[in-house]
C-alpha positions as CSV (number, residue, x, y, z in Angstrom):
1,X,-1.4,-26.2,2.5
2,X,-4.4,-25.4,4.7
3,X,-5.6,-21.9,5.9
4,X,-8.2,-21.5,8.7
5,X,-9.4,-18.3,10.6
6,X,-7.9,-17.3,13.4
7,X,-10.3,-15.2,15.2
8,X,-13.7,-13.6,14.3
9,X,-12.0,-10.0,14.0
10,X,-9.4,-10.8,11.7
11,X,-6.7,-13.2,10.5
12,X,-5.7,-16.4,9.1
13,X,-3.0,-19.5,10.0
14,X,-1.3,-21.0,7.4
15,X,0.4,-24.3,7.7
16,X,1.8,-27.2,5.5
17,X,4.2,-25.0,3.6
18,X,7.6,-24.8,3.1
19,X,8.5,-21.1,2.2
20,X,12.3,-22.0,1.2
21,X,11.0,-23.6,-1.4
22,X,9.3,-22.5,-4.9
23,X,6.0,-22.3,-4.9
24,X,3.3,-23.1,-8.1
25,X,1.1,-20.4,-8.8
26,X,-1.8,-21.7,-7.7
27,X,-0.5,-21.8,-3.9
28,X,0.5,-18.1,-4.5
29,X,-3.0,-17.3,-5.9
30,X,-4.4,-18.5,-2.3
31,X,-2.0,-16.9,-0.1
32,X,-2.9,-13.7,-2.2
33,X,-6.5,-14.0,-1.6
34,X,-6.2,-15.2,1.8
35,X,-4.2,-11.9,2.5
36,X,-6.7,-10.1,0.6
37,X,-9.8,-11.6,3.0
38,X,-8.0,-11.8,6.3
39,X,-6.0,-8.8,6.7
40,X,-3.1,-10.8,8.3
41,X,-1.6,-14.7,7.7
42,X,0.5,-15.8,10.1
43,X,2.4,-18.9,8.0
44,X,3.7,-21.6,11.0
45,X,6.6,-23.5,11.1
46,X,9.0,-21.6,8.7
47,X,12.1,-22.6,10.7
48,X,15.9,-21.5,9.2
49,X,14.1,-19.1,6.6
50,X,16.5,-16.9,5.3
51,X,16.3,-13.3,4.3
52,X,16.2,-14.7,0.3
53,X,13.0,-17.0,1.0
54,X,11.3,-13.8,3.2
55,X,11.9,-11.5,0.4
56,X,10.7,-13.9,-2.2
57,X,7.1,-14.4,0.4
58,X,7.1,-10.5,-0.3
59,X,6.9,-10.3,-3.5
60,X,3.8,-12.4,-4.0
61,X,1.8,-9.5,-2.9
62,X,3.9,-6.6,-4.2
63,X,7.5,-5.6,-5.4
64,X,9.6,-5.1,-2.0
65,X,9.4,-2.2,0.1
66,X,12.2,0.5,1.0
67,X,13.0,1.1,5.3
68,X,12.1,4.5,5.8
69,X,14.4,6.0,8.4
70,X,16.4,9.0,9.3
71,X,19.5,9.8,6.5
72,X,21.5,9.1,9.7
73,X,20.4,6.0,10.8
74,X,22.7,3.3,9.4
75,X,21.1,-0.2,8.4
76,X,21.6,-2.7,11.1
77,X,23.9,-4.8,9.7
78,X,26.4,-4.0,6.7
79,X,26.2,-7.5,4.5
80,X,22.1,-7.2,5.2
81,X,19.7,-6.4,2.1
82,X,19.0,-2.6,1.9
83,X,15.2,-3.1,2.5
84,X,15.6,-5.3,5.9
85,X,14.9,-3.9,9.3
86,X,14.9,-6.1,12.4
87,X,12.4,-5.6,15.4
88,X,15.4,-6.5,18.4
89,X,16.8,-6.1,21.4
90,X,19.9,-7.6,20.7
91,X,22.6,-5.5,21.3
92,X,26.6,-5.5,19.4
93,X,29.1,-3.1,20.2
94,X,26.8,-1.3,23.1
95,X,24.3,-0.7,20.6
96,X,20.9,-1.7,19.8
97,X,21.2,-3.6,16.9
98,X,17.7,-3.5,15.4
99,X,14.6,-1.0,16.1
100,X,11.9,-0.8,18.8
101,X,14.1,-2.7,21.1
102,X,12.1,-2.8,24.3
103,X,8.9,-2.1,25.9
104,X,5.0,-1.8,25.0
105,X,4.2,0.1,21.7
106,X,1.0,1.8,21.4
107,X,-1.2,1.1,18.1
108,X,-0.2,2.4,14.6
109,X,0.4,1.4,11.1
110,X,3.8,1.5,9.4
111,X,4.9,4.4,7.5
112,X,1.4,6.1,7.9
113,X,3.8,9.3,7.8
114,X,4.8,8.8,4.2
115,X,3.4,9.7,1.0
116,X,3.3,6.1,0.0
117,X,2.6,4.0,3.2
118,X,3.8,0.2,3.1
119,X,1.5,-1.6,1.6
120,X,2.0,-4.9,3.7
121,X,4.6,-5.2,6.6
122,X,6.4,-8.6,7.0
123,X,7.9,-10.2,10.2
124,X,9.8,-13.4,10.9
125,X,10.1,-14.9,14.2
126,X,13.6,-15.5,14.7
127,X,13.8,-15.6,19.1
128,X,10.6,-15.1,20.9
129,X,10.7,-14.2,24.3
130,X,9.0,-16.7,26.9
131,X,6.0,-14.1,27.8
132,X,5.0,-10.9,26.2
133,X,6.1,-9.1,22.7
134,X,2.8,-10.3,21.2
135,X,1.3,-8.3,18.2
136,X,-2.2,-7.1,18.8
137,X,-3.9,-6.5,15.4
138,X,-7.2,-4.4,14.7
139,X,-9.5,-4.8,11.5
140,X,-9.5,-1.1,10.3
141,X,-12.5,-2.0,8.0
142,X,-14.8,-3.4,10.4
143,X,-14.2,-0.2,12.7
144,X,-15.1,2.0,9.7
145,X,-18.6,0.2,9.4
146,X,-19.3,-0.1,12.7
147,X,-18.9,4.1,13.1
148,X,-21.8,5.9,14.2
149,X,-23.1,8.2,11.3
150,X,-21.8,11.1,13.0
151,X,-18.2,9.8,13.3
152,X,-18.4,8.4,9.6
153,X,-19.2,11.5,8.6
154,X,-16.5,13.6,9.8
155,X,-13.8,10.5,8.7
156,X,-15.6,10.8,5.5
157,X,-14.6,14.4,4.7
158,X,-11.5,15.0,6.6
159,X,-7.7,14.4,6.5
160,X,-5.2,13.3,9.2
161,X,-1.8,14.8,10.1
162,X,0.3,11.3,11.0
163,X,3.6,11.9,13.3
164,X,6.5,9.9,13.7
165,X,8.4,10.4,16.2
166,X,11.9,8.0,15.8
167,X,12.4,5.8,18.8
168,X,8.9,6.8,20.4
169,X,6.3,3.9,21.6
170,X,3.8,5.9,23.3
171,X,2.0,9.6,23.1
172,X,3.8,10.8,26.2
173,X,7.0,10.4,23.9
174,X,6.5,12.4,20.8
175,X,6.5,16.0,21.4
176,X,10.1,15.6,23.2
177,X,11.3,13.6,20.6
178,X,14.2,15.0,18.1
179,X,13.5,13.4,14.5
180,X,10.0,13.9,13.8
181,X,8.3,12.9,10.0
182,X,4.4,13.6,9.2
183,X,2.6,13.7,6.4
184,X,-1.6,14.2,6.3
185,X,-3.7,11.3,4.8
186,X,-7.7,11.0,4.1
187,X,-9.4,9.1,6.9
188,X,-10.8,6.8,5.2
189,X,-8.9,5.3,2.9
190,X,-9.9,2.1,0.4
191,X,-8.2,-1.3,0.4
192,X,-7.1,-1.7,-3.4
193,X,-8.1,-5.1,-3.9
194,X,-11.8,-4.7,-3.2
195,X,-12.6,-1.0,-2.5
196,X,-13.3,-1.8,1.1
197,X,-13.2,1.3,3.2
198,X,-10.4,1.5,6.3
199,X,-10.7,4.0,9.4
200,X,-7.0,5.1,8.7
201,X,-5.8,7.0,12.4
202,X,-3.8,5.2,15.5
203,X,-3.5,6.2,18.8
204,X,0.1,6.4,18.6
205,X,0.9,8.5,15.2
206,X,-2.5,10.2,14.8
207,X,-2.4,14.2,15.8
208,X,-4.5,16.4,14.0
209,X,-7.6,16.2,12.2
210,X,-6.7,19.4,9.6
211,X,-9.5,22.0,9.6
212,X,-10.7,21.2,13.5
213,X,-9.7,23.2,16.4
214,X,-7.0,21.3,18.6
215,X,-9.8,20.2,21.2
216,X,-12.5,19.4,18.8
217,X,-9.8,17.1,16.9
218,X,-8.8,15.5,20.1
219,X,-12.1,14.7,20.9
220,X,-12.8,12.9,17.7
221,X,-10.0,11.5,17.9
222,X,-9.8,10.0,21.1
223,X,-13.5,8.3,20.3
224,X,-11.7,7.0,17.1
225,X,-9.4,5.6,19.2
226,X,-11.0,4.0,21.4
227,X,-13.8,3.0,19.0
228,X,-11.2,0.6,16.6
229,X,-9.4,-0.8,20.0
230,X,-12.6,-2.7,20.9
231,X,-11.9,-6.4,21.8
232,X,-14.5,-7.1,18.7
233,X,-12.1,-6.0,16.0
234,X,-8.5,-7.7,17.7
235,X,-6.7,-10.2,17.4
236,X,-3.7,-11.0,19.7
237,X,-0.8,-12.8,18.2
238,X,1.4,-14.9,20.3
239,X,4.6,-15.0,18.9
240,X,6.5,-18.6,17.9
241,X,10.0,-19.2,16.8
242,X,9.5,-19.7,13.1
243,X,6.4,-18.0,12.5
244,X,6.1,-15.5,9.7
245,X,3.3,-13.0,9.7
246,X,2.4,-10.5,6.7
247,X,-0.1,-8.0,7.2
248,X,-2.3,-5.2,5.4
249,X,-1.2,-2.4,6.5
250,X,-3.5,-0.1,5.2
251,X,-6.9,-2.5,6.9
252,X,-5.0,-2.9,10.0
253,X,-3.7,-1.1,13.2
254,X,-1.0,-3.2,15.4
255,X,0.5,-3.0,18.7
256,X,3.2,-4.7,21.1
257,X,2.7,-6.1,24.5
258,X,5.5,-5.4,27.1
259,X,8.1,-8.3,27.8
260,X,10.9,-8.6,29.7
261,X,13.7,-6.5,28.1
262,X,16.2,-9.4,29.5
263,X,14.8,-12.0,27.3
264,X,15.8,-12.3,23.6
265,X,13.5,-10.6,21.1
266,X,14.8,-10.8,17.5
267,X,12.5,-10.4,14.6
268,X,13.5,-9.7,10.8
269,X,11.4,-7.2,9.0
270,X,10.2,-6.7,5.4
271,X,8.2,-4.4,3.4
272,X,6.3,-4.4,0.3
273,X,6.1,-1.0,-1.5
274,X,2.6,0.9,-1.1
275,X,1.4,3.8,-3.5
276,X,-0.7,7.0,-2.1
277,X,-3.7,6.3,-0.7
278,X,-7.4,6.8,-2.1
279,X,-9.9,8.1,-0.3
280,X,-12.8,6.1,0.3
């Protein structure tokens, strides 16, 4: 197995590994601290990985996650495991099979709405469309030490309310939205591992900043924003059938690139379970 960087901001490959097959503890002990360092490991090559061997590539960093979604909202498929989600715009039946089916998606982390946010998010590239669909991944913990004092001062002290809108992508899409769930986080929030401090808001689920006015918030916000989308702190991932990518969801903001909606996009999605959040 090697691992080498894949950008300056954050990430690392992963390849000569065979993920459908045990692994000795000593290959699990460097994917964990890999993880731990990079923020996001994109493992190459994994093709024909079933749903068993993703799940088992969880739970090296953490017993599986549950999908949080509407008490409506009916798992994708009937014989899948209760945790899976897919990323797809496959369609059976006239109906979107999966989540998030077309389209851009503005930055956010998963389950930010939640008392107990994912702690990592796992995806596996099952059809990739020619152009487009790429992830764009910020390092949360470089934005929070690069803040000016000012701004690290108000992160420091203050709490977040996170929306989720179900089905939105964009700002422009939340308030009209039907199924809304929030929940208010610290700003700051500490990576467990190390203690590293995170800048923990995202354009897309970020709306109040509790105990500031509506315009004062927005204006914070909106340098927050634009502060942790600098090109310094991304990393654009270009998606390959096969690959499977795991990221820290607490350290790291993603995104979507548009595609073409008449191209196949299919990705299988896992979670590993996350506890409440410490404040830095």
């Amino acid at each position: 197995m090697k691992i080498k960087p894949l950008s300056n901001a954050l990430g690392a490959e992963v390849t000569g590994i065979d993920l459908r097959q045990p692994q000795d503890p000593d290959t699990i002990k460097a994917l964990q601290s890999a993880f731990v360092e990079n923020l996001v490991l994109v493992v190459r090559d994994q093709e024909d990985l079933s749903p068993e061997d993703q799940m088992r590539f969880c739970e090296f960093f953490g017993p599986l996650g549950a999908r949080a979604r509407p008490a409506d909202d009916r798992p994708e498929k009937a014989d899948a495991p209760a945790e899976v989600m897919f990323v797809s715009n496959r369609k059976e039946d006239g109906r979107f099979i999966g989540s998030l089916p077309e389209g851009e998606m503005q930055f956010h982390m998963d389950q930010c709405y939640t008392e107990r946010p994912a702690r990592a998010t796992c995806l596996y590239g099952i059809a990739i469309p020619e152009k487009g669909g790429d992830t764009v991944f910020g390092n949360l913990c470089a934005a929070y030490e690069a803040l000016p004092k000012d701004l690290k001062a108000i992160v420091d002290s203050s709490r977040a309310r996170h929306v989720f809108s179900y089905g939105s992508t964009s700002t422009d899409q939340v308030d009209d939205a039907g199924k809304t769930t929030e929940y208010v986080q610290p700003m700051a929030v500490l990576q467990p591992e190390t203690g590293r401090p995170s800048l923990y808001v995202s354009r897309l689920m970020t709306r109040q900043i509790t105990g500031l006015e509506d315009a004062a918030a927005r204006e914070v916000l909106d340098l927050l924003f634009d502060h942790q989308e600098r090109p310094e702190f991304l990393y654009t991932h270009k998606w390959r059938r096969g690959d499977l990518v795991i990221w820290d969801n607490l350290c790291t903001v993603h995104a979507r690139t548009d595609f073409d909606p008449a191209q196949d996009r299919h990705l299988r999605r896992f979670t590993v379970a996350g506890a409440p959040l410490k404040a830095a």
